[in-house]
N, C-alpha and C positions, 0 to 999 in steps of 0.2 A: 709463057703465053705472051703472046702480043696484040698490043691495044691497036684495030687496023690494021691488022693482019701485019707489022710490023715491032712494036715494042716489046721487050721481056716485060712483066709486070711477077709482084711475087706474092704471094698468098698468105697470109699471115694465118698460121693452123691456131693457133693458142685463141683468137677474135672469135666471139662463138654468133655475131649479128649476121642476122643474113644478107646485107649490103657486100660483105667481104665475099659474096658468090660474082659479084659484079663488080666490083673495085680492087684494083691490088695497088704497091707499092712498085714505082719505077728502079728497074735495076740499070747499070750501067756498068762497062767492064775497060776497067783502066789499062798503060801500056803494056803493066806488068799482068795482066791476065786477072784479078781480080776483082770479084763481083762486088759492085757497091749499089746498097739496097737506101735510096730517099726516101725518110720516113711525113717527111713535113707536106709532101702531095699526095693525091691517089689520082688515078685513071681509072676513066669507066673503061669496060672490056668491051661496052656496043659500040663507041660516038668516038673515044680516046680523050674525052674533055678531063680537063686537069682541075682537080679541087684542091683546098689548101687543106692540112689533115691537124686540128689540135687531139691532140693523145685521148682518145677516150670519146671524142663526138664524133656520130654518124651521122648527123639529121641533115648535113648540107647534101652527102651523097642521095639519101634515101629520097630527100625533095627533088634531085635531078631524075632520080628515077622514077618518081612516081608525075615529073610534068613532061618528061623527054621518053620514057620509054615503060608508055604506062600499061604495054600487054606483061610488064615484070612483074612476077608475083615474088612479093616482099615476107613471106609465109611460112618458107620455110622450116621442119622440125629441126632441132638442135637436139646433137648428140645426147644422149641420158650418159649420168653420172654412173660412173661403178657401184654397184649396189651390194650389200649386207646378204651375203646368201640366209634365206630363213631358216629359221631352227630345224622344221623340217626335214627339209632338204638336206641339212647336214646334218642327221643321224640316219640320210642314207646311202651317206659315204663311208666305207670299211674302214675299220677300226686297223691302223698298223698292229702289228704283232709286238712293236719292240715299243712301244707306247709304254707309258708307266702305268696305262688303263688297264689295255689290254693282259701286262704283266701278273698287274694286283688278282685282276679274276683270274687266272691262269693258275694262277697262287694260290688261291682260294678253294677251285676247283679238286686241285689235288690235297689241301687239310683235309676236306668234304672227304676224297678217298680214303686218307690214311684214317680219321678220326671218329669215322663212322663206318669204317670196314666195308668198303663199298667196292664192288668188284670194279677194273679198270672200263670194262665196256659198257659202263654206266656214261660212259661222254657219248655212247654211241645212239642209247636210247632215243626212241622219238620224243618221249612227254620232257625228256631232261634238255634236249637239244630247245624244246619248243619252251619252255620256262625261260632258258638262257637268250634266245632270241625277244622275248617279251621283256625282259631284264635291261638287257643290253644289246638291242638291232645290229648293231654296228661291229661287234663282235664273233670272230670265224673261231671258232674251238677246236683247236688241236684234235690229232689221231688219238685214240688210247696209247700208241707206242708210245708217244713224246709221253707222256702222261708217267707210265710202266719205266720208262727209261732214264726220263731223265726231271722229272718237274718232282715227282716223288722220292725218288734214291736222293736227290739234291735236299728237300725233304729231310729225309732221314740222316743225313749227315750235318745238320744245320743244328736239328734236336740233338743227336748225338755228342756233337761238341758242350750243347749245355750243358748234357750230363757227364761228361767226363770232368769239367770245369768244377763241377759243384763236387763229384768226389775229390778233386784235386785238393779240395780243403777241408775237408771234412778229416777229423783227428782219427777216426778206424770207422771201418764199413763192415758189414755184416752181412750174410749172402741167407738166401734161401732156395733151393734147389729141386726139383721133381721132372718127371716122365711121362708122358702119354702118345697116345697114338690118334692118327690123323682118319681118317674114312678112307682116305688115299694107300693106308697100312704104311704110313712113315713116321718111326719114332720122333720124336724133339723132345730135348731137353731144355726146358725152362731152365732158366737165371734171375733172380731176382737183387736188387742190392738194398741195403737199410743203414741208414745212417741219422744219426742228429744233428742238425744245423748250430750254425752261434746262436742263433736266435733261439734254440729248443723248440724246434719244430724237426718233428718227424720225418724225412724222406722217404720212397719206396720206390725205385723206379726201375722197369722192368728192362734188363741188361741185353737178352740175347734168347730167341727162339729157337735152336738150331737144332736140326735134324744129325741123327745118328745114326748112321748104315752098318757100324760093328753091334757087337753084342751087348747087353747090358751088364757089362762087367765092371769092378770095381777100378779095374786098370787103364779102361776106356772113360769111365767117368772121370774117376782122377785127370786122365788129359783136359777133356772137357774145362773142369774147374780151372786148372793152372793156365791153360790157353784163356781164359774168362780174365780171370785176377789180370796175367799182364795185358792182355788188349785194353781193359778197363782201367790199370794204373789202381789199382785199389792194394797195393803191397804196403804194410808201414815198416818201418824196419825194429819200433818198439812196439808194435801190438800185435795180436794176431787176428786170424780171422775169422770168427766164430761161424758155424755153416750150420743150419735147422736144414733137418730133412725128414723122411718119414724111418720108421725105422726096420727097413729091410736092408738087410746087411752089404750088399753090393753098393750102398748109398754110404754106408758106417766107413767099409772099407777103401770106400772113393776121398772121403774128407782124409781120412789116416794117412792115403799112399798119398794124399798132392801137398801134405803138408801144412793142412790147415786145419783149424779147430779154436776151439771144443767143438764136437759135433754135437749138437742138439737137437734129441729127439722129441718131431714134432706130438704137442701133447693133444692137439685136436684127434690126431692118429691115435694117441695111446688110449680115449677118451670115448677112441670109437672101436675097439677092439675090445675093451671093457663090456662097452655095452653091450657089441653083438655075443660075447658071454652070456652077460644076464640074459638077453632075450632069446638065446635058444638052448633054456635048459625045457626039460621033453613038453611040461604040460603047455607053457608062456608059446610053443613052437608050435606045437598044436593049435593053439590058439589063434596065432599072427597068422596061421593056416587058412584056418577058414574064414577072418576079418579082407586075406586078400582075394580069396574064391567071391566074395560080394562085392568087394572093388572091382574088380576083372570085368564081373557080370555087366555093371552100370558102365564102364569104360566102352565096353563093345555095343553096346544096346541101344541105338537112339530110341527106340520106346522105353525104355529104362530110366533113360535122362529127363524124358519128357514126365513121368509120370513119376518121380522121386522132386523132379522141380515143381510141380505139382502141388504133391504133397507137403513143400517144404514151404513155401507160399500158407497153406489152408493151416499148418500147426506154428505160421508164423516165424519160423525157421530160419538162417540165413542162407542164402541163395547158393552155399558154398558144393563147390564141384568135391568128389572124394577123390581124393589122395594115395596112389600107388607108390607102393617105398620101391628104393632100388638096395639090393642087396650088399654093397658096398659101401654103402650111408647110413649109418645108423640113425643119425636125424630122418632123415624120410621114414622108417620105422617109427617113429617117437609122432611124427606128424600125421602119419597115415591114422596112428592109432588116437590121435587127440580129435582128426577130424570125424573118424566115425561114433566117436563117443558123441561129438556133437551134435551128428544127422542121426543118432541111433532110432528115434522116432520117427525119422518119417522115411529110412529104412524100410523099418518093420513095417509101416504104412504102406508100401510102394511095396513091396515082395509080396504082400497080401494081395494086390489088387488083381483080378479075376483076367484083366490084360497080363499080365507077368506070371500068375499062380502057374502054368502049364510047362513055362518056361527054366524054371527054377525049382526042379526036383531036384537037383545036389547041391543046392546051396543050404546050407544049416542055420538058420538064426540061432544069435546068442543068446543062452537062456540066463536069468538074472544073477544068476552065483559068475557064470563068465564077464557078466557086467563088470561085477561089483570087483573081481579079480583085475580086468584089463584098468579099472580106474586106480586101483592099489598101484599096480606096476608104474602108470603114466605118476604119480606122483612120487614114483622112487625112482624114474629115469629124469625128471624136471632138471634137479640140480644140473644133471649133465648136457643138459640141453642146453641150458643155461650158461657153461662153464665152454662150451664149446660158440657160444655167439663170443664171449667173452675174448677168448683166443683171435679170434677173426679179426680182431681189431687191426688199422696199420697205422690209425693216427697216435696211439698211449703203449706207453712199452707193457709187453707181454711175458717176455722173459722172467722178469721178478714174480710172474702172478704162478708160474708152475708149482712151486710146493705149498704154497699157502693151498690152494687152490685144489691139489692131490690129500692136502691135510682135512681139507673140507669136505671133499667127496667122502672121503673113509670113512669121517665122523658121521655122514648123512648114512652112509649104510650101516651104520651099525644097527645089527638085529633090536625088535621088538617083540614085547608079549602081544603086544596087537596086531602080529604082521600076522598073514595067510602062510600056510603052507610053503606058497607057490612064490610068494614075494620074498620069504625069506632066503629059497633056494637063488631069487636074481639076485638079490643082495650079496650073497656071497658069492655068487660066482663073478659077481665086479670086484667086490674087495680082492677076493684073490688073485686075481689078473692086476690089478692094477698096485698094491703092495709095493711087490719087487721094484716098479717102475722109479727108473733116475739113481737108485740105489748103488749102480756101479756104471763104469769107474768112480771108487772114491771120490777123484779129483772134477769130475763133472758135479756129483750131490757137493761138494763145497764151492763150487763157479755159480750154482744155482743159489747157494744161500747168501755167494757176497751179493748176487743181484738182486736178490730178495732185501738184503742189511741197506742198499743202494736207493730203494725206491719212497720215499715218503712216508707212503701208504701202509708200507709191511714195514718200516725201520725197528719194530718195536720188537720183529720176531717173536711174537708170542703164542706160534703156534708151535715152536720147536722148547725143547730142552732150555733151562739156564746155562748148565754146561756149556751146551753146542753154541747157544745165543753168544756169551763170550767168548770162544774160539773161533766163530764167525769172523768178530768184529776184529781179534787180534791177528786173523788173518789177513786181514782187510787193511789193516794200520801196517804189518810187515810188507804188503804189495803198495800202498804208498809210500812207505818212507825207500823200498827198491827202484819205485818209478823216479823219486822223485833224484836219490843220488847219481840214477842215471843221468836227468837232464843237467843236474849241475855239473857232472864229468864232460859230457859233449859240449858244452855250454863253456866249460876250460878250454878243452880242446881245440873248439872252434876259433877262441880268443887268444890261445898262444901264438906267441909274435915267432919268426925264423928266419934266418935270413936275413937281408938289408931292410927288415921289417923292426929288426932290434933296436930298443929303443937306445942308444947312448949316449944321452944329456945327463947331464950331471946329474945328482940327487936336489930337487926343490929345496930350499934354508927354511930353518923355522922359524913362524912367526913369533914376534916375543911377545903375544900372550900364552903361543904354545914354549915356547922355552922357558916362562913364568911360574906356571903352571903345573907346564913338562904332564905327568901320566895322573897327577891326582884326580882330576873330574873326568879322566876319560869313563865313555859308558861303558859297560861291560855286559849291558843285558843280554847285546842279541847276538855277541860272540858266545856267551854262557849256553845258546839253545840250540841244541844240536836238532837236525833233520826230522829224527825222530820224535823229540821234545816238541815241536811245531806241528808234527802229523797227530803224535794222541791228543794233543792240546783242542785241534780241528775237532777230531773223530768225539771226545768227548761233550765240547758243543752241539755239537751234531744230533747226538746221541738223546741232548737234554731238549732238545728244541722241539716246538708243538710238531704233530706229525699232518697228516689232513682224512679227511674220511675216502675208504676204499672207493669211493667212485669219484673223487676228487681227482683233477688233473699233475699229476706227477712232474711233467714238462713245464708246466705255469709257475711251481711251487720252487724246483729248481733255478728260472730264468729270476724269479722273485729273491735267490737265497746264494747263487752264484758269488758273490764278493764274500758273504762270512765262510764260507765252504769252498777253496778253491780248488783245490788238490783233490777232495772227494768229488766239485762235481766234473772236475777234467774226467773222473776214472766212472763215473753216473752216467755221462755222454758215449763212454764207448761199453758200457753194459748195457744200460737201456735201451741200447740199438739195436740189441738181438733180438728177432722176433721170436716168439714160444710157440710159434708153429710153424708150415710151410704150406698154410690157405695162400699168402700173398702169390706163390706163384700154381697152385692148384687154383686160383682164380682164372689165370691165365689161358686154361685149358675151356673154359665156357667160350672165353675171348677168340681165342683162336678156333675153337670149333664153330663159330659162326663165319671165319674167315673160311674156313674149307669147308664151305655146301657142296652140294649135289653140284651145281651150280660153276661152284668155281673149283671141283677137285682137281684140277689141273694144273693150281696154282704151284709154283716153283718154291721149292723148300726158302730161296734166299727173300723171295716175296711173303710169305707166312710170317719169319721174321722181321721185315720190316714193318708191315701193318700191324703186326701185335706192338712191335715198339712204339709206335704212333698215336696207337689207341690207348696204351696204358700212359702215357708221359707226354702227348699234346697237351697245351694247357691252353684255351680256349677264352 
């Protein structure tokens, strides 16, 4: 611009005073074509009068302007500074995806799926979208596919690796194995694995869900299994692999043809095959007959319920619903019959009342000789009830509790002069069924008694024979002192030199208090003690030492006894791994049958398996 329609003048951007709307800096432009800006003057831009300019004062211009050109308004607003967007406003700017924000809930989202078995189209929901928006505005939630494809499988292989990690160390693993069917009509076969940490803590984590399209044959299991072991890396090349299942024979003959064993038959199964003995010899049948024709009735009747809770209210009663058995559980029988002994008043109350009387001509009330009968029974099935929570366990080894535990049942049934008629016929028909049980192969009843000899709790064996008691333990001392010249031959092996690996330097001189001396004070103790001399020596310690009470922790007592017991408790750790049933993976089936509802039968057999692995082995 020029001051008189002729000078450049220059504007100085950075001067924020409003004089510099009206004043600039004279430029001039030398031979060679460049601008030189005089900073020690200004020009006014109306008059062209020259002020002298110190750095940083305006007040000579601003008084020129306000006595020479005083329609100027000196007023004017100065730019605003960049300003702090407010909090606001910046949560309602979108959340990038690739954010470590957005990641973490992303993240989050899908544990949410695998850890609480929640169908994928749960991202799709309104109320779950509308939480997530309250949560985090800023935040766009993935399709269910990202979800299904790739945030959850990623997921499951993340968990997967831990578990293969921890079997990687673990000195032998133990498997537990079963079958069910989905509402979809697709088999899976469950996998479960069990193992003891260094620490003596229990493992149980659940390996593999997988569906089965061949037959259930022992030759298709057997794949099953071998396909298991090496995907999982659970081979040792000194142990083997103990496998609980239930005991139908396609299961027996799957563990034989893959290779692996002892097979252990689950004793919860054997415990409830016993029982369904006892409880359907003719009159006990009759009886659980008409105890579920009055369950049935109240199950269907909301006038029923209304007027049995009623009743149960007025006699003071607990408010407890009645209990339908399922045929296949022998505990549900055992519970069905414990809860109507409880409501048995206010039953009878409630069938009586002139609302229900019309209704309930085939129903029979129990007359008091059937009382006094159904309470006999519920006292001679307790034990088993009892002995089957017991089993269930996955944190205390289970394996050693099977013949103490079979010895105990027998002795509970043995007949009385005070039994009924009708209680003696249950009693025997459980002894009888259950006798034979574990009794063959030989070589299985002696795998159960080393693990029994192995546990604390039973070390004492004193529910078996003298005899048997010491041929236990000198089998036990002959499988250590096999274990252990194994490790010292590989343990050679490993250390022999070959090759330019050969040592040849001379022979080391002796020092002359050993040339002094020479062989008189050499020790000779622990060259004197052979293998075996060091395992009985253990095993007799062992044997002397306090035991703990049966519901004492087994795992605690060994982590406490580990340094005077070494050799027993390496061979403790892979016995007490075995589970003495296969609930751990019959649990599995409640698990996954919430995975395949109505709802989600649609789900893809490789999806089943991966939310039941999720669910059983996220650690939270």
């Amino acid at each position: 611009m020029a001051s008189g329609g002729t000078e450049e003048l220059e504007h100085p951007a950075s001067f924020k005073s409003p004089v510099w709307e009206h004043f600039g800096f004279p430029v001039k432009v030398n031979d060679e074509g460049k601008r030189l800006v005089d900073k020690t003057v200004t020009v006014c831009r109306h008059c062209g009068i020259r002020k002298p300019y110190n750095s940083g004062n305006t007040s000579s211009m601003a008084a020129h302007l306000q006595r020479h050109h005083p329609g100027v308004s000196l007023t004017g607003v100065k730019p605003k500074a960049a300003q702090q967007p407010l909090i606001t406003a910046a949560f309602k700017q979108p959340l990038p995806a690739q954010t470590d924000r957005a990641k973490a809930i992303t993240n989050a989202i899908g544990v949410f799926i695998g850890a609480d078995m929640r169908p994928y189209s749960v991202v799709q929901n309104e109320g779950f979208k509308y939480m997530l928006n309250v949560l985090e505005p800023r935040y766009d939630i993935p399709s269910r596919t990202h979800f299904s494809e790739k945030i959850v499988p990623d997921l499951y292989e993340q968990e997967k690796k831990k578990v293969v990690d921890e079997l990687s160390v673990a000195p032998s693993v133990a498997l537990t194995t079963d079958g069910w069917t989905s509402r979809g009509t697709v088999s899976y076969v469950t996998i479960t694995a069990h193992f003891i940490t260094a620490d003596w803590e229990m493992k149980s984590p659940v390996l593999q869900t997988r569906p089965l399209y061949e037959s259930h044959t022992g030759s298709h299991l057997a794949q099953v299994l071998t396909q298991a072991v090496e995907e999982w890396k659970i081979k040792r090349p000194t142990t083997n692999i103990p496998v609980t299942t239930d005991n139908a024979k396609n299961q027996i003959n799957a563990v034989n043809e893959a290779g692996l064993g002892p097979q252990i038959g689950c004793f919860a199964h054997v415990v409830n095959l016993a029982s369904q003995k006892g409880i359907s010899v003719n009159r006990m049948d009759r009886l659980l007959g008409r105890i579920r024709k009055v369950v049935s009735y109240f199950h269907r009747s909301t006038t029923a319920v209304h007027v049995l809770k009623t009743r149960q209210e007025m006699l003071k009663l607990p408010t407890h619903k009645l209990i339908h058995d399922v045929p296949t559980r022998w505990n549900s029988t055992y519970d069905m019959l414990e809860r109507y002994l409880e409501q048995q008043a206010a039953i009878y109350s409630a069938l009586t009342d002139k609302t229900l009387k019309k209704n309930v001509k085939d129903i029979i009330n129990l007359s008091d000789d059937d009382v006094r009968v159904a309470e006999e029974v519920l006292q001679v099935l307790k034990p088993l009830k009892t002995v089957t929570s017991l089993l269930s366990t996955e944190t205390l080894p289970s394996v050693s509790m099977i013949l103490p535990l079979k010895t105990r049942i027998l002795q509970s049934m043995a007949p009385s002069v005070e039994d009924s008629t009708i209680t003696q016929d249950v009693k025997t028909a459980i002894r009888e069924d259950l006798k034979p049980r574990y009794t063959s192969p030989p070589t299985l009843q002696d795998y159960l008694h080393r693990s029994t000899a192995l546990d604390p709790r039973f070390k004492s064996l004193s529910h078996i024979d003298p005899d048997l008691r010491q041929r236990t333990y000198s089998d036990l001392t002959t499988e250590l002192v096999s274990s252990l010249a194994t490790e010292d031959c590989d343990e050679g092996q490993a250390a022999e030199p070959t090759g330019a690996n050969l040592d040849t330097s001379p022979p080391q001189k002796k020092s002359a208090m050993a040339e002094l001396f020479g062989e008189t004070f050499a020790s000779k103790d622990m060259d004197s003690k052979t293998p075996a001399d060091i395992i009985k020596e253990e095993v007799a310690f062992y044997l002397a030492a306090s035991g703990i009470a049966v519901d004492g922790d087994p795992l605690t007592w060994w982590k406490s006894n580990e340094c005077k017991y070494p050799h027993i408790a390496k061979m403790a750790r892979c016995y007490l791994a075995v589970p003495g049933s296969s609930v751990p993976s019959e649990r599995v089936f409640s698990t996954a049958g919430d995975i395949v509802t109505a709802k989600r039968s649609t789900l893809s057999p490789d999806n089943v398996d991966t939310l039941v692995f999720l669910k059983k082995n996220l650690k939270l």
